[in-house]
C-alpha angles and dihedrals in degrees: 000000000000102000084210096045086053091047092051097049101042083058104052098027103087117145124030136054109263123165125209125200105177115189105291092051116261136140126227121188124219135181130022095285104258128151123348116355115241114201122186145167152212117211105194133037087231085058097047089050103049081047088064105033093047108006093170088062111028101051096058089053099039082052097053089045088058092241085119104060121178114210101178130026119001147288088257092045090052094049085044090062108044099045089048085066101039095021110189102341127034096111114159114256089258088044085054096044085053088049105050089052094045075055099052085046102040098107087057089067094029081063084123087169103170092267094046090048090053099048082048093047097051088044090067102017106032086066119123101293098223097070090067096049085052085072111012130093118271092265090049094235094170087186134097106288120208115243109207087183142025079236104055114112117235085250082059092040104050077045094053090052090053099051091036084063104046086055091055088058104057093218122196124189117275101027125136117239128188112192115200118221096010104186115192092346094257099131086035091055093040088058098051100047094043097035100033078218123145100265120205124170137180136216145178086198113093084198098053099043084045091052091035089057092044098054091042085063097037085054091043091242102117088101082067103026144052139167125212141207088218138122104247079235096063096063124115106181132083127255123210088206130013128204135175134182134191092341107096093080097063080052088076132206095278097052100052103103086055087048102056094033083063099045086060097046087054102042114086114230109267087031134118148221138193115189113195115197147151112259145153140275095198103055142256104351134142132254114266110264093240102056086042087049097045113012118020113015106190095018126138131177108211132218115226092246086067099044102051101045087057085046089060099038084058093053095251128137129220118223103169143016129189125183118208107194117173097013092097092045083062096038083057089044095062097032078052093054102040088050095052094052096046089049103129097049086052090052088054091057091049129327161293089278102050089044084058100045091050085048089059099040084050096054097030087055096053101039085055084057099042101049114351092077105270134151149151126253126199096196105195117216147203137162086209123038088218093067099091129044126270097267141018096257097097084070100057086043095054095043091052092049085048084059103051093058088063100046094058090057112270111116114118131242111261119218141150110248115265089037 
């Protein structure tokens, strides 16, 4: 094995108990040897040595190629292990050098120009829309869901973030709605069957505006909603209130300003907008390279430090934050689950590879949440401060009204058209 590679993990792997076996079959021991041993190997030397020079791209593919091969535990249990003990840094010296200059390049490949959004867009949500239905909730909210309880299951939860945001937006009948980045139209028909408020989203993802606009008419709401095939920058009209959610970071670092100019250009004066998105707790960084290469091109997840400068630049006030931290690491945890155990449904509609890749996007997903520094922010936003009451009480009231509602036996019934 790699003398360097054993040197470097001897020293940061501290506490676990991980197991090595590099290509000629030895077995090296890391941590103190505490809790569930993970063992793990690595079949080739090319292998070994793209592990050490570029460790945020190579393991994933090492992992998906089947040269990574974890023999006990799990993919989610090695990368457990082992950032528990380096956390967010501890990148070898050639791993930092290939960072900072991912870093110094990242608007290049943050350049979303309406073309380029659209061609990102189609390459994660234009996939066969069966396979999300195979691990999402049953109203396919693929966003961060609010658990109110440990006990609450990931149904509740997706339910509880809906309801959590309409009451962030102190909604009032009649009033027009645009909802940026609007999925499967899950949020937009919430809204507009809660609110009895005018619903338009938009969306880059020709299968998700085709289900949206399916499920509006089967639940008789396309007189009040609509979902369109259209960029958010190519609107013309003004909304009353704005959400998005788990669309700002496709927007990427470079296109903010823009962002935010067009928010308030949109948003009628007394209006207001929530934007719900992943970011992160340490500053301005760069998406790993794996999940840029296989899973988000484009994507960012921005710090805070790099999203309110670009508010205020725009003339918008921000009246509330909420961070969410380990809401998301939950939320993975279930969509991880469901999509193991439904493995082999997931094979017939590609293949082994790409049941591998999506495993360690899963678990990478919810390790980075759980311990490299990730969140999630609900930036609440108006173009005029009087435009909310004077606390946040209003919030909690309307929420609990909201469930209330439920409880007595109203909430509807949540499906995919066609279902």
């Amino acid at each position: 094995m790699n003398q360097l590679l054993v040197n470097y993990l001897s020293r940061v792997l501290v506490k676990g108990s991980l197991e090595f076996v590099d290509p000629s079959g030895k077995v090296h021991r890391f941590g103190d040897g505490s809790g569930e041993t993970v063992r793990v190997r690595v079949t080739t030397n090319k292998a070994l040595r793209q592990l050490f020079l570029n460790p945020e791209l190579k393991l994933g593919e090492a992992f998906m190629d089947g040269t990574f091969v974890v023999e006990k535990g799990s993919i989610y249990d090695f990368l457990a292990v082992t950032l528990q003990n380096i956390g967010g840094g501890g990148r070898t010296l050639w791993a930092r050098i290939i960072y900072r200059l991912r870093v110094m390049t990242r608007r290049v490949r943050q350049w979303n120009t309406p073309f380029r959004a659209k061609q990102n867009v189609a390459h994660h949500y234009d996939l066969d829309g069966r396979l999300y239905s195979l691990f999402l909730d049953s109203d396919q909210q693929y966003s961060c869901a609010y658990f109110e309880t440990p006990e609450t299951t990931l149904e509740d939860a997706q339910y509880a973030k809906k309801r959590h945001l309409a009451a962030k937006l102190a909604l009032q009948s009649g009033q027009r709605v645009l909802d940026i980045g609007s999925g499967w139209g899950g949020l937009g028909l919430f809204l507009a069957n809660h609110a009895d408020v005018d619903v338009t989203g938009v969306t880059l993802s020709e299968e998700q505006h085709k289900v949206s606009n399916a499920r509006a008419g089967e639940q008789d709401l396309a007189h009040r909603t609509r979902f369109l095939l259209q960029d958010y920058r190519s609107l013309k009209s003004r909304f009353d209130r704005i959400v998005s959610v788990g669309m700002f970071e496709h927007v990427g670092v470079g296109h903010y300003d823009e962002f935010f100019k067009k928010v308030r250009d949109l948003l009628t004066d007394d209006g207001v907008m929530v934007l719900h998105s992943i970011g992160r707790f340490d500053g301005p960084g760069e998406t790993n390279s794996w999940i840029h290469k296989y899973i988000f091109p484009g994507g960012y997840i921005p710090s805070l430090s790099e999203v309110l400068p670009a508010i205020e630049r725009a003339g918008l006030k921000v009246t509330d934050i909420e961070i969410l931290r380990l809401h998301y690491a939950e939320t993975l945890k279930a969509w991880r689950e469901r999509f193991l155990a439904r493995w082999d449904e997931v094979k017939a509609l590609y293949d082994e590879r790409f049941c591998r890749m999506w495993e360690f996007y899963l678990a990478a997903s919810e390790t980075a949440f759980r311990y490299q520094d990730m969140m999630n922010f609900q930036i609440q936003i108006v173009r005029d401060q009087h435009a909310l009451p004077m606390t946040r009480d209003y919030i909690w009231q309307s929420e609990e009204a909201l469930r209330r509602r439920d409880l007595a036996g109203t909430r509807p019934s949540l499906k995919i058209a066609g279902e």
